[in-house]
C-alpha positions as CSV (number, residue, x, y, z in Angstrom):
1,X,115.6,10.2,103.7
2,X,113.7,13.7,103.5
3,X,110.3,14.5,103.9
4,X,108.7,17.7,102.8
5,X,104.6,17.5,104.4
6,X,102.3,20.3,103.3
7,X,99.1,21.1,105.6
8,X,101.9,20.8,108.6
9,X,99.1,23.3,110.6
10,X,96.3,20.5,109.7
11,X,95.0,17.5,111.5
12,X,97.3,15.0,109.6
13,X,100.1,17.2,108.6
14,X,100.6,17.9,112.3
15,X,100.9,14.2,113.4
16,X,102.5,12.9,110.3
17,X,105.9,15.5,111.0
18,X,105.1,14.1,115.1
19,X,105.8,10.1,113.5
20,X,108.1,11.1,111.5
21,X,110.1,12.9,114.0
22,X,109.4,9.9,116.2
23,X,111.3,7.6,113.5
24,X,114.2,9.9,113.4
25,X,113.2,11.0,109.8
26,X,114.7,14.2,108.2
27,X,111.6,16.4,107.8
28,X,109.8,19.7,107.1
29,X,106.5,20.3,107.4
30,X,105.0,23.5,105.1
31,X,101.8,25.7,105.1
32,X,99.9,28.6,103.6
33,X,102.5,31.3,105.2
34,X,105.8,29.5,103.2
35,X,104.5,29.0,100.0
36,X,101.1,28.9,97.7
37,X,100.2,25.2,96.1
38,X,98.7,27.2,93.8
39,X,101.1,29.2,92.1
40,X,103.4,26.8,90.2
41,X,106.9,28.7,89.9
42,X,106.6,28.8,93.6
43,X,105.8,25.7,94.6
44,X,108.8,23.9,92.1
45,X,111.1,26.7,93.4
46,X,110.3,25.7,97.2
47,X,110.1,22.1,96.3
48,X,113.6,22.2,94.4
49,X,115.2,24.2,97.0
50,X,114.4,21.5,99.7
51,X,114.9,18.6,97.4
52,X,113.1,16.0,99.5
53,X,112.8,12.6,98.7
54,X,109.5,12.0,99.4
55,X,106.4,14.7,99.4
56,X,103.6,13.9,101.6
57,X,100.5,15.8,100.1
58,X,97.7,16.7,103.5
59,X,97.2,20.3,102.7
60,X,93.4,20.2,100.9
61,X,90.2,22.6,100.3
62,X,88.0,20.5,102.9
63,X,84.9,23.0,103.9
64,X,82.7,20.4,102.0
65,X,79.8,22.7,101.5
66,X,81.3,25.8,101.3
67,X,82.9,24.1,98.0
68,X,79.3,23.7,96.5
69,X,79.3,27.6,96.3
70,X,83.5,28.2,95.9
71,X,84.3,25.8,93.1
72,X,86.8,27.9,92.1
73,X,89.1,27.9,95.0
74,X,88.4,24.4,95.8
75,X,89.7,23.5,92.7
76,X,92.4,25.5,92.8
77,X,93.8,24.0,96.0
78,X,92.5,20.3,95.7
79,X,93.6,19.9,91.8
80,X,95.9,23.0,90.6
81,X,98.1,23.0,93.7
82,X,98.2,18.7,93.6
83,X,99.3,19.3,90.0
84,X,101.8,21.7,90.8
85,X,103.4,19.8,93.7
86,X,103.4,16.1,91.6
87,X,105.3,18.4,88.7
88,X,107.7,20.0,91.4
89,X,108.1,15.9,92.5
90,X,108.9,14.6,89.3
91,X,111.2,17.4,88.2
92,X,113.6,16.1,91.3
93,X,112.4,12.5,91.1
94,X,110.5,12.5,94.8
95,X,107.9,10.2,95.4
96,X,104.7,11.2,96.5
97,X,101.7,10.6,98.8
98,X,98.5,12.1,97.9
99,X,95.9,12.3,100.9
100,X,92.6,11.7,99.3
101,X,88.6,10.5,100.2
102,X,86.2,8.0,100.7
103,X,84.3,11.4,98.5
104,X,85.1,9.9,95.5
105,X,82.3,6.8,95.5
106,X,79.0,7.9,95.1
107,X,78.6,6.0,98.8
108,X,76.0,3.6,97.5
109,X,75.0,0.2,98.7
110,X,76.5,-1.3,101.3
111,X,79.2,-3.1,100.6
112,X,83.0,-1.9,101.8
113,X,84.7,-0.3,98.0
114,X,88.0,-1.5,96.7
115,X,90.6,0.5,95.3
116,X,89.7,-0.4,91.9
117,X,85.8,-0.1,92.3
118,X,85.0,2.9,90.3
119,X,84.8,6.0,91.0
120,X,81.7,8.7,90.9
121,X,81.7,11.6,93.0
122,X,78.2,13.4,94.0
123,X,79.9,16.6,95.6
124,X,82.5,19.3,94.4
125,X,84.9,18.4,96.9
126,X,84.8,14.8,95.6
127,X,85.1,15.4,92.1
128,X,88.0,17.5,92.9
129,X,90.1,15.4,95.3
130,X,89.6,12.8,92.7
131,X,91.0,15.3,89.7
132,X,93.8,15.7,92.0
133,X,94.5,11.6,92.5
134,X,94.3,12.0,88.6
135,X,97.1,14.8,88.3
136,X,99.2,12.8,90.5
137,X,98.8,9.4,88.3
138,X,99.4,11.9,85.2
139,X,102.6,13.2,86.3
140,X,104.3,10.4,88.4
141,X,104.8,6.5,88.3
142,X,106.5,6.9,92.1
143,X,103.2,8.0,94.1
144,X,101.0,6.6,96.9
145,X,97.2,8.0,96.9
146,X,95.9,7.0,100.4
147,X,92.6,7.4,100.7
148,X,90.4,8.3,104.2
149,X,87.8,9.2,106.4
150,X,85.8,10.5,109.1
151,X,89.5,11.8,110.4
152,X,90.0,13.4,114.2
153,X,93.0,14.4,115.7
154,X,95.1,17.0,118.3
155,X,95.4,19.9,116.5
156,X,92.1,21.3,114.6
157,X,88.1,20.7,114.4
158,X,86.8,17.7,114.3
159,X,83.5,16.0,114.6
160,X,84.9,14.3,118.4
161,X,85.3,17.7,119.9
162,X,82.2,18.9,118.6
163,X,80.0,16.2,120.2
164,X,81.9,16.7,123.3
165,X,81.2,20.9,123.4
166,X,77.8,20.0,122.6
167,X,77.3,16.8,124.8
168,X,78.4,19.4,127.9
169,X,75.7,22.1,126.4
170,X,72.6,19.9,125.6
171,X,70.4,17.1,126.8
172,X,69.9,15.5,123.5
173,X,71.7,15.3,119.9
174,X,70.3,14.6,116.9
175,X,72.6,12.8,114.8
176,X,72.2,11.1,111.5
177,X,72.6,7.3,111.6
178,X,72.3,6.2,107.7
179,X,75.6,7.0,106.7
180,X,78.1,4.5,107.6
181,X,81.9,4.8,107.5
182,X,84.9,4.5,110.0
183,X,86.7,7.2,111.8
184,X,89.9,7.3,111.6
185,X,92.6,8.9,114.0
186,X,95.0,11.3,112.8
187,X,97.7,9.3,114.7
188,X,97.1,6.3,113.4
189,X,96.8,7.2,110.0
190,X,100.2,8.7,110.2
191,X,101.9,5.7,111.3
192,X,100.3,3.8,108.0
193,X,101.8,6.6,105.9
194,X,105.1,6.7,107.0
195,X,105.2,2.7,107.0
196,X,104.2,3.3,103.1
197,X,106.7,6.0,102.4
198,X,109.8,4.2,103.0
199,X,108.8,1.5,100.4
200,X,108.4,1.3,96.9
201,X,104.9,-0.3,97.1
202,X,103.2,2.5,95.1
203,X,99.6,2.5,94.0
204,X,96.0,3.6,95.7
205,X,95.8,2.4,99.2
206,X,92.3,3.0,101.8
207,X,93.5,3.9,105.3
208,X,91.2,4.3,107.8
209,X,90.8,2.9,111.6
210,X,89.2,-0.8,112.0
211,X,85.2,-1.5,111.9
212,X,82.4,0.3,110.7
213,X,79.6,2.8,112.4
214,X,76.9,5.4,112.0
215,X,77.7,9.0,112.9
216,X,75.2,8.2,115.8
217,X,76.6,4.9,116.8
218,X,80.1,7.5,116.8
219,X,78.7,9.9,119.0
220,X,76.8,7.4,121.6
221,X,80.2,6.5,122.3
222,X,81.9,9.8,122.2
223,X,79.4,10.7,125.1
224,X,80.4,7.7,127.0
225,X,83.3,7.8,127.0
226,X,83.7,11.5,127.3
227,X,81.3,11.5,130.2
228,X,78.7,13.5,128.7
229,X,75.0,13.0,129.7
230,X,73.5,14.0,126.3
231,X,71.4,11.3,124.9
232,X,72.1,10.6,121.2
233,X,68.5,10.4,118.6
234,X,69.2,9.1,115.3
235,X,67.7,10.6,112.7
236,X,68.2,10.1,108.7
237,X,70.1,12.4,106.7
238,X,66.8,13.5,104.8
239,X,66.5,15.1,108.4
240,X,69.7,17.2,108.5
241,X,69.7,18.7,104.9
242,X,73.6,20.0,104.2
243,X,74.5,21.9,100.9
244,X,77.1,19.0,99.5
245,X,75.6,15.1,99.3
246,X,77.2,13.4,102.0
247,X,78.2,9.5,100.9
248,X,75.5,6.7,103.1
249,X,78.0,4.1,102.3
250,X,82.0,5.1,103.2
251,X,83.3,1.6,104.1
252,X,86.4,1.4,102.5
253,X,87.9,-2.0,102.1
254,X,91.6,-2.8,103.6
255,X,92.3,-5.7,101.8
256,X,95.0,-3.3,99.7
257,X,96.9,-2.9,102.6
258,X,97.2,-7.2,103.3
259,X,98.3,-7.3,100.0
260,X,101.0,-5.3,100.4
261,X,101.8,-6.7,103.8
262,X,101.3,-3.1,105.5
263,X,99.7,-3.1,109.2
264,X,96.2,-2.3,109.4
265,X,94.8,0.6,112.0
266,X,93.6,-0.3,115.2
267,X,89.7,0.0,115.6
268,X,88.2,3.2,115.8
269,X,87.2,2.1,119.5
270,X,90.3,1.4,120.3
271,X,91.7,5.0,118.7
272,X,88.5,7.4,120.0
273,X,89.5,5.7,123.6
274,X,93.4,6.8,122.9
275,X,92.2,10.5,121.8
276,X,89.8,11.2,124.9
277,X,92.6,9.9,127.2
278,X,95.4,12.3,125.0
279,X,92.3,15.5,125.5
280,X,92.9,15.2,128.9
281,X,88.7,13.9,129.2
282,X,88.1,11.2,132.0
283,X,84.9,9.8,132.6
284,X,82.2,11.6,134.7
């Protein structure tokens, strides 16, 4: 098997090309500097040329608010370039995994959504990951959409290292505690993909770490276990006004994934204490 990854410079592109070297799988990962999603002689002509067998789609538009006021390149990237790449796959018969989001619910009430619960996004980056989860269906019958949230990993910015720079340079934090959702480790989430690639299971999948928090309830035990002194306030998110709606509700259910007799992720306890320990962080 061969597996082309795009956004190999991301969060998730990084540690999907790490498992799948791991599992001895030929593979490639790809980024802005080899060739643009967006121009679609390009990307069928790279695609073609590397004729993998599977395409593993992480490379998004994902500056959430930004995307309120740059629709245009958002959708460019997110929809034009998931086109492009599930018309490159179909032309060589790949399959292919679509990274997507817990963005395309509206995030209402409280109880965990199901793949086939339907779909209303409330922000431009929702609307157009889920126009990209469309292009795939459109184009291909051999294609996983997997969709996530809250994600941290090694290589980038993430919401972890930003409460630890701040939980070193503050004595208190004020972070919103109405919206509810689990973080998911870039690791982790990996492992899930790459046990989905090698099948022929295909259809929407939710993949994301075990149990459910507040960004609060996140960060309390960030600090904890990243030895940082900051105490934590909660505060709604009609406190900490943003430019793009932010879901309240991003449970996602996991019951796709017993169905299909795929391993579940560890809980996001169990992964945030695996990612301090691989920062180097020991308690204080």
């Amino acid at each position: 098997m061969r597996v082309l990854v795009t956004g190999f410079n991301g969060q998730l592109g990084y540690d999907v090309i790490k498992e799948l070297d791991l599992r001895g799988i030929e593979c490639k990962g790809v980024d802005l500097q080899d060739f643009d999603i967006t121009d679609r002689d390009q990307t069928i002509e790279y695609v073609k040329s590397y004729n993998p067998d599977v395409l593993v789609h992480c490379a998004a538009y994902t500056a959430v608010d930004k995307a309120e006021d740059d629709e245009e390149t958002c959708r460019k990237v997110n929809v034009d370039g998931s086109e492009n790449l599930a018309v490159a796959c179909k032309e060589i018969d790949a399959k292919m995994l679509y990274v997507s989001t817990d963005y395309v619910y509206a995030g209402d009430g409280d109880k965990p959504f199901d793949t086939t619960d339907r779909t209303d996004p409330k922000s431009v980056y929702g609307r157009t990951k889920l126009e990209g989860e469309n292009a795939v269906k459109r184009h291909l019958s051999k294609y996983f959409i997997v969709r996530t949230s809250w994600v941290f990993g090694i290589n980038g910015n993430n919401f972890v290292k930003t409460m630890l720079r701040l939980g070193a340079e503050r004595d208190e934090l004020n972070v919103v505690d109405d919206q509810i959702g689990s973080p998911t480790y870039t690791p982790d989430l990996a492992r899930l993909i790459c046990d989905l690639i090698v099948t022929d299971k295909y259809g929407i999948y939710h993949g994301t770490n075990e149990n459910y928090c507040s960004w609060a309830e996140f960060a309390s035990e960030i600090m904890k276990l990243g030895g940082r002194k900051a105490a934590v306030n909660p505060i709604p998110t009609s406190q900490y006004p943003v430019r793009a709606q932010r879901p309240l509700n991003s449970r996602l259910s996991k019951s796709c994934l017993d169905e299909a007799g795929i391993r579940r992720l560890p809980s996001w306890q169990n992964a945030l204490e695996r990612y301090i320990a691989e920062l180097g962080i020991t308690d204080q």
